[in-house]
N, C-alpha and C positions, 0 to 999 in steps of 0.2 A: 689124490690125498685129501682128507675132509680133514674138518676142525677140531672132529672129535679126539682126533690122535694126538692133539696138543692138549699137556697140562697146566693147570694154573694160566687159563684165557677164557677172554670174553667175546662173546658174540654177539655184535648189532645191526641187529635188522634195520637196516635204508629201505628197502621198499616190500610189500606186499600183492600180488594182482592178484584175485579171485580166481581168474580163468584165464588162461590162453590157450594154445594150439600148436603141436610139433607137428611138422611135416617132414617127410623122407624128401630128399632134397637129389634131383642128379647130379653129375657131375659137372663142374665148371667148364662152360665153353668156351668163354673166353677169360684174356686176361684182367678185362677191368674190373668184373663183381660178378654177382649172382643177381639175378633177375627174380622175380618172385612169381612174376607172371606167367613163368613155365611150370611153375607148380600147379599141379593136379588135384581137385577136390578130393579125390580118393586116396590121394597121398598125406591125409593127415593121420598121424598115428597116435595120437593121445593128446587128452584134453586134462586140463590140471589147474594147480594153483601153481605159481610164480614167487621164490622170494629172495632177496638178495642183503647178502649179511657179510659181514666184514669182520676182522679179527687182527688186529695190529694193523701191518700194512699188507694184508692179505684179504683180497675178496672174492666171495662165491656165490655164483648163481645158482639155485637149488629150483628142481621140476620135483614137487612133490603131490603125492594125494591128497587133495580136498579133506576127505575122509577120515582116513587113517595116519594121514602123514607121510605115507612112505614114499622114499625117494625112487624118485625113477629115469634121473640122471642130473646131473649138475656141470657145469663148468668153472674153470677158476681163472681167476683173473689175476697173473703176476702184475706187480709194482712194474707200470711204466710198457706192459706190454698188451694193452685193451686191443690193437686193433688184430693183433693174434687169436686173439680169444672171442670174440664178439665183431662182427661186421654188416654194415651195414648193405642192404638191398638196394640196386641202382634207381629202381624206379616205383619206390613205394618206402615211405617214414614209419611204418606201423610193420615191418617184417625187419628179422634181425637173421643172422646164421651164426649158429654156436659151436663152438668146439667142445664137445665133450673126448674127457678119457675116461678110463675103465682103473686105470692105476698101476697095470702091464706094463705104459707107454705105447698103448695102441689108442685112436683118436679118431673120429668120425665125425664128421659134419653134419648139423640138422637145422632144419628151418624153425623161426619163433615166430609167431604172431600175435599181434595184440586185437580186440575188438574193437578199442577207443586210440584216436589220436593223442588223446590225454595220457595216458596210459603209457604207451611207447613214450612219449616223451616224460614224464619221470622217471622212468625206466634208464634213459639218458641221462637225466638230471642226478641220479644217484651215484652210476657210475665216474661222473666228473666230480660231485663230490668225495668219493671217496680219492682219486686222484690229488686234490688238492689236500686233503688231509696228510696223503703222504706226503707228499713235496714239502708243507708246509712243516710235519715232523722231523722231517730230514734238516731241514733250514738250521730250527733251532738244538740241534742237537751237534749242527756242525757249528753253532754259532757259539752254544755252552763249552765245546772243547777246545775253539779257540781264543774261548776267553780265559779257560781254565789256565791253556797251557801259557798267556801272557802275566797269570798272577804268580805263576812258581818261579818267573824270572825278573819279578819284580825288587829292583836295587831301591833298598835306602840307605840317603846320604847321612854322615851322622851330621850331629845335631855343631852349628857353628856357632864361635862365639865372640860376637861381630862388642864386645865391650871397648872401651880405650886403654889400650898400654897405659904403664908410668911414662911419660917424658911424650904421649903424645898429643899432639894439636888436633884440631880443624879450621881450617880457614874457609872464609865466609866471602866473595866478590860481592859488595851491592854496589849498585850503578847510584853515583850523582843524581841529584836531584837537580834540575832544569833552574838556573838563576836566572831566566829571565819568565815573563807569563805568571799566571795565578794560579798555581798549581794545575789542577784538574783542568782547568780550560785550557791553558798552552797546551798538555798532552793533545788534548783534542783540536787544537788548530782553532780555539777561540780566544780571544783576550776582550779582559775588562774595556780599553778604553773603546769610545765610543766612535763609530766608523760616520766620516760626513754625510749629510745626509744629500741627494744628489739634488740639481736644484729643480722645483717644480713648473713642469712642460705650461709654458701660457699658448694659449691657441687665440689667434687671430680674430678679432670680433667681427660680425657675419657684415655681408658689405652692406652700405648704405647705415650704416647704426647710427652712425656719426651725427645724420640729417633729420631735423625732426618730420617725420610722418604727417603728409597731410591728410586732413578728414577727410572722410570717404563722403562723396558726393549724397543727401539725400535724395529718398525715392521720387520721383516724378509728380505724383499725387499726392506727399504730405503735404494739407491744409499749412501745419506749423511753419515748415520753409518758405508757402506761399506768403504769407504774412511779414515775415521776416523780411525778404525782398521786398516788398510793396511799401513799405513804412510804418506797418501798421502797428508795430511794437511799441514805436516812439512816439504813438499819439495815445497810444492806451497810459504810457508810462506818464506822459505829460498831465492826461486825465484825473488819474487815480491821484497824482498831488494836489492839484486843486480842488479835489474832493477830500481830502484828506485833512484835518482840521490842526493836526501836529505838525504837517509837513513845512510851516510857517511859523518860527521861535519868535519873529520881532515884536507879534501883537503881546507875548506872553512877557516879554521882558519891558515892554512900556507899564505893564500892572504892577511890575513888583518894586516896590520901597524903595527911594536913593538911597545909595551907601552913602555912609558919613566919613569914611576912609579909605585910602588907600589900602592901610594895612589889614584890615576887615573886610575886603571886598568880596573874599572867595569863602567866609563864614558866611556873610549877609544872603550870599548866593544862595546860599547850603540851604541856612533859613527857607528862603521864599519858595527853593524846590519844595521843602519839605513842606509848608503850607499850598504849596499849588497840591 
């Protein structure tokens, strides 16, 4: 069955390949796949263009002429049945086996190949695309009719009228307010008055404070110490007064003027410093 026999549809080309290659293919030896390896050079029966197109949730692979266009077999891929229609070769990524039918309900097996690994695999890549396309149509189409069918049994309540009767009340509980504390602080477990304060740790003064520190011995060789020990301070100091011509008030006070009074004596004094 082709696309053509559908009215009012569209057809989107997913992929295009230049070339590939159909092989007559034997029959299956075993049960797990087809092998590609036992294919025969001489078993290729036509070289072509490749293209694959889709139509709602229906997709078909067309072997057409280069050329002219004409088809010269295709296969179809039902919704959800790829690996019926297309399968893979056990030991090569770049060979496919198709199912073609004729549209009787007769169906024969043929080998695809590609020239590029790139190739085969978009060839892959579109297939899964279009797979998801369906699924993903399907989703919301079952999601719009379950939504559909929860708005036709959508109840509304009518409209209430929460107003106050004649004769009736509201009553209001509010909680005491806290007579002890300052408001906002009692709530929180704080109060105004002032907490003692606790008394300050004295720590033991370091031993020996007590005693005053004796001088530290000096050094062995200061000159100064030697001097000091030997005398010699107290004859410099004896020296320096008798060299010193203030160091002796008596001569200065036999020169200055007898006071005439007792009660004058500490002016008269004044005087004579101030004239010395």
């Amino acid at each position: 069955m082709s696309f053509e026999d559908e009215e009012e549809s569209f057809e989107h080309t997913l992929l295009v390949v230049r070339e590939v290659s159909v092989y007559k293919i034997p029959p299956r030896s075993t049960s797990g796949g087809y092998k590609c390896g036992e294919w025969l050079q001489s078993d290729k029966i036509w070289t072509g263009r490749l293209r694959v197109v889709s139509c709602k949730d229906r997709c078909e692979i067309r072997l057409e002429d280069p050329n002219s266009g004409e088809l010269f077999a295709s296969c179809s891929v039902p919704p959800g049945q790829r690996e019926t229609s297309v399968e893979t070769v056990l030991d090569s990524s770049r060979y496919f086996v198709l199912k073609i039918e004729d549209g009787t309900g007769k169906h024969a097996f043929i080998g695809l190949g590609f020239a590029e690994r790139n190739e085969a695999f978009d060839f892959n890549v579109a297939l899964s695309d279009h797979d998801k396309y369906v699924k993903r149509e399907s989703d919301n189409d079952a999601a719009g009719s379950t939504a559909g069918g929860d708005d036709s049994h959508i109840e509304v309540d009518p409209v209430v009228n929460h107003r106050l009767k004649e004769g009736e009340t509201i009553r209001i509980n509010v909680k005491p307010k806290p007579t002890s504390g300052t408001g906002m602080l009692s709530a929180a477990g704080l109060s105004g008055a002032a907490k003692p304060k606790s008394p300050a740790l004295s720590l033991a003064p370091p031993p020996g404070s007590g005693k005053p520190r004796s001088p530290l011995p000096p050094p062995p060789n200061d000159p100064v110490a030697a001097r000091i020990n030997s005398g010699g301070v107290k004859q410099d100091n004896v020296s320096r007064k008798k060299s010193d011509p203030l160091s002796d008030l008596s001569q200065i006070e036999r020169n200055l003027p007898p006071t005439t009074g007792s009660g004058s004596s500490t002016k008269t004094n004044a005087v004579g410093w101030a004239a010395f």
